[in-house]
C-alpha positions, 0 to 999 in steps of 0.5 A: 534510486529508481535506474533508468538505464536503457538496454535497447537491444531488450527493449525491442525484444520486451516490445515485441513479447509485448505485442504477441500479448497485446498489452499497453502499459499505463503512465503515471498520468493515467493513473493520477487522472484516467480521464486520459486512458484510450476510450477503446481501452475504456470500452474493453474495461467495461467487459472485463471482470476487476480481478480477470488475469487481463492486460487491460487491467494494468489501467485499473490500477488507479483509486479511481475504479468504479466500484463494482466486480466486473464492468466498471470504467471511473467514477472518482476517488474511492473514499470513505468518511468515518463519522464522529458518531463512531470516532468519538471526535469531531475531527473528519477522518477520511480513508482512500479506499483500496478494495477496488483494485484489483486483487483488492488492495492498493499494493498492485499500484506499488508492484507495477510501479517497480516492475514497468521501468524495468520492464521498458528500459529492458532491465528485466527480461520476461523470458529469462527473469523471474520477479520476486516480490518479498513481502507480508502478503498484499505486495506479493499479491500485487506482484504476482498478478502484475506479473501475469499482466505482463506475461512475466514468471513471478515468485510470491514470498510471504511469512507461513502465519499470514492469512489463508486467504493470501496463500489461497489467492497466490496458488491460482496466480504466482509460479513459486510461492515460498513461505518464510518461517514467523508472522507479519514482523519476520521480515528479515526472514524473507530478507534471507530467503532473497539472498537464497535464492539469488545464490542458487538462481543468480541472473534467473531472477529479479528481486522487487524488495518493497521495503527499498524499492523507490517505485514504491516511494514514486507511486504513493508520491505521485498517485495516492497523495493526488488521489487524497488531493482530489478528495479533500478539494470535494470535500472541503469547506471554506474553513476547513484545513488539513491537518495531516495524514495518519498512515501505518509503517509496513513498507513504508510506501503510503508515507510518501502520500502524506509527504506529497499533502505536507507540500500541498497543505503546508502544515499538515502533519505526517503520522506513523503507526506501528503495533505496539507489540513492535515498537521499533519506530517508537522504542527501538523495540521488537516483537510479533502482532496481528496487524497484518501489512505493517510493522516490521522490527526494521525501518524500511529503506524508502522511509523518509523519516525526516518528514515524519511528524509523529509515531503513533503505537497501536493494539494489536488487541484492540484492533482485533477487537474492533475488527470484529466489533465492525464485521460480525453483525450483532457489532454492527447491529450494536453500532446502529443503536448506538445512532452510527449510520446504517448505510455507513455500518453497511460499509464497515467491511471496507476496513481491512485489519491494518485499515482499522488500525489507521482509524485507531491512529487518526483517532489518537491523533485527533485527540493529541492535537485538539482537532475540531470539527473544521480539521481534516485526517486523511488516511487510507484502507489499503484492503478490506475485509474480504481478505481476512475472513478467516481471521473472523473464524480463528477468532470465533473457533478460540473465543467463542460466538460474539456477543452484544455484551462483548460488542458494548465492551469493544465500542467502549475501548473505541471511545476510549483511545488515549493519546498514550503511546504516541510520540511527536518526533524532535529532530534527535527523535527522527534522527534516531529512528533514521539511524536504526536503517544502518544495521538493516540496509547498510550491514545486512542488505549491502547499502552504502553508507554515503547514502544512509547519509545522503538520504539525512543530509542531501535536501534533494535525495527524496525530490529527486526521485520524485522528479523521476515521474516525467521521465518514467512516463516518457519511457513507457509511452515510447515503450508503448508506441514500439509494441503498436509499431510491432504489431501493425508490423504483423509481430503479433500472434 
């Protein structure tokens, strides 16, 4: 659970540290609707850049940024359709857009959705506690520019093969960055490196697990489900329905969006992918990928496996592929050929890796359901292709300049997604996968056995900790009306 503790005593002293910096924290309903944002901080927005180490860029954390670098106030939900001339499928796919958050991924959203209760019930102390993000990349970037936010020390631990973009980025904004041994799957790596650390360091530090942290679970519930509502009440025609969400396992967060969309579209399904060199959802299985951000040989503690519907295993290979096929430009001078739209070719740097991987699920998911073209796929492209260019030139440096045959031949694995290496979950199916938490979380990380149970057996485990959004708001604003109170008192420097 997400504790709500109060210390009041370092309430005021988080309050007053506060106020020296000038921040404001945002709540929920800011993020869920920004209309509600101060327009004073509105107009600081607009003279500030997207990525600027500046408080007020605490209030961008939202899917709703006006998609520029630097300047922008909201215009709506960032979306992308992908269309059935590039699909093969008359289904409407559909992806959140992540690429204008800051730091340019949605994982700031998750990371301040951890760190801000701790903050305002003055469980961390920003003077004496560093914040550790373990992670495979975006969620420790996330954490460690929240961190700067909020004027806190931050450490960033990531496995050593993730791109060079993610370690480049972590220089100029975290304290510590530490590099686990392995690739994307080494999770329990980074696992042990906590437990290191909070051996030497004990009350110095304060470890933001992603992969057990509800804040996480709570942000993607309560901001990227509305956020995919908003779209689809734009885009939906009058005999359209919603026929699920596809979204890949990496912490697990993103589950929570389509768990919201099953409450608000009954009958709407919830997919999961994973790489198929690491079938841990679908077979218990193991092993290194590519598909950087998901995929990660255990089944994270926030995962309601319950309200899974499907588990969907996917290439690593052919996700490499098409990643190139939509970034180097004789793919997409192929796609256009091919009659794919021009304007939406431009727009195919959107896609981050693990992002054409959630194409690929809703594509299988698409053609496992017979979905028709009044059936909507909602999905989400967590960062884009700026964040792995590099990945573009390994590939080049090992097989050479791409080329149009190789761009007929990727187009052609793209038509040609099968149904195979998917799994409709019975209830013994999510049962099975749900058990898999106990030598993880319970054997290793120190859970409790009486809530592995209670997360199966107790109805409301999972509505309770979505119910905590009021509350949390209400601690924020309080927080905030001290930090104003602080500095009309002359606390500011």
């Amino acid at each position: 659970m997400i504790d709500l503790t109060k210390h009041d005593a370092q309430i005021e002293r988080n309050a007053r540290l506060c106020a020296k910096q000038g921040i404001r924290l945002p709540t929920y309903e800011n993020m869920v609707n920004p209309e509600t944002v101060p327009p004073e901080i509105v107009a600081e927005l607009k003279k500030i850049g997207r990525d600027d180490v500046h408080s007020r860029n605490l209030f961008r954390v939202t899917w709703e940024n006006e998609p520029v670098d630097s300047g922008g106030a909201y215009t709506g939900v960032n979306y992308l359709e992908i269309p059935s001339s590039l699909t093969g499928v008359p289904a409407r796919i559909i992806g959140l857009v992540g690429k204008w958050f800051p730091t340019g991924a949605h994982k700031v959203g998750a990371s301040y959705s951890c760190l801000a209760p701790a903050l305002v019930t003055g469980q961390f102390d920003p003077e004496k506690n560093s914040a550790v993000w373990p992670s495979t990349g975006n969620y420790c970037r996330g954490g460690a520019y929240i961190s700067r936010l909020l004027a806190c020390k931050s450490v960033a631990i990531l496995p050593e093969e993730m791109s060079q973009e993610r370690f480049r980025w972590l220089e100029t904004m975290a304290d510590e960055t530490i590099a686990t041994p392995g690739c994307e799957s080494n999770v329990k790596e980074i696992f042990d490196k906590c437990h290191e650390l909070n051996a030497e360091r004990g009350g110095e530090i304060f470890i933001f697990n992603q992969f057990e942290q509800m804040g996480n679970h709570l942000w993607h519930h309560e901001v990227t489900g509305p956020a995919m509502e908003k779209v689809l009440k734009e885009v939906m025609g009058p005999r359209d329905r919603v026929a699920g969400t596809c979204v890949s396992s990496g912490s697990a967060g993103t589950t929570a969006s389509g768990e919201y969309l099953k409450t608000v579209f009954p009958g709407a399904r919830l997919a999961v992918s994973e790489a198929s060199q690491c079938p841990t959802l679908l077979a218990n299985g193991f092993g290194g990928h590519r598909i950087e951000g998901i995929g990660d040989k255990h089944v994270p503690w926030i995962h309601n496996v319950k309200n899974t519907d499907m588990v969907v295993a996917v290439d690593d290979e052919d996700t490499m592929r098409l990643f190139r096929l939509f970034n180097e430009p004789v793919g997409r001078e192929d796609l256009r050929s091919k009659g794919v739209d021009a304007a939406f070719v431009d727009q195919l740097d959107t896609l981050g890796i693990s992002g054409v991987c959630n194409v690929i699920t809703a594509i299988k998911f698409a053609k496992y359901y017979e979905l028709t073209g009044e059936d909507i796929v909602m999905t989400n492209f967590t960062d884009s292709e700026a964040l792995y260019t590099s990945r573009l030139q390994e590939l080049e440096a090992e097989r050479g300049p791409y080329t149009r045959d190789e761009a007929i031949a990727d187009f052609a694995i793209l038509r040609g997604i099968r149904t195979d290496a998917l799994l409709e979950l019975r209830y013994e199916d999510k049962k099975r996968i749900h058990n898999l938490k106990y030598y993880t979380w319970v054997e290793q990380q120190g859970k409790s056995y009486e809530e592995i149970q209670a997360q199966w057996y107790d109805r409301d485990y999972w509505t309770r900790i979505q119910a905590l959004r009021p509350q949390i708001d209400k601690l924020i604003t309080e927080f905030n009306e001290k930090v104003k109170a602080f500095e009309t008192g002359g606390a500011r420097s």
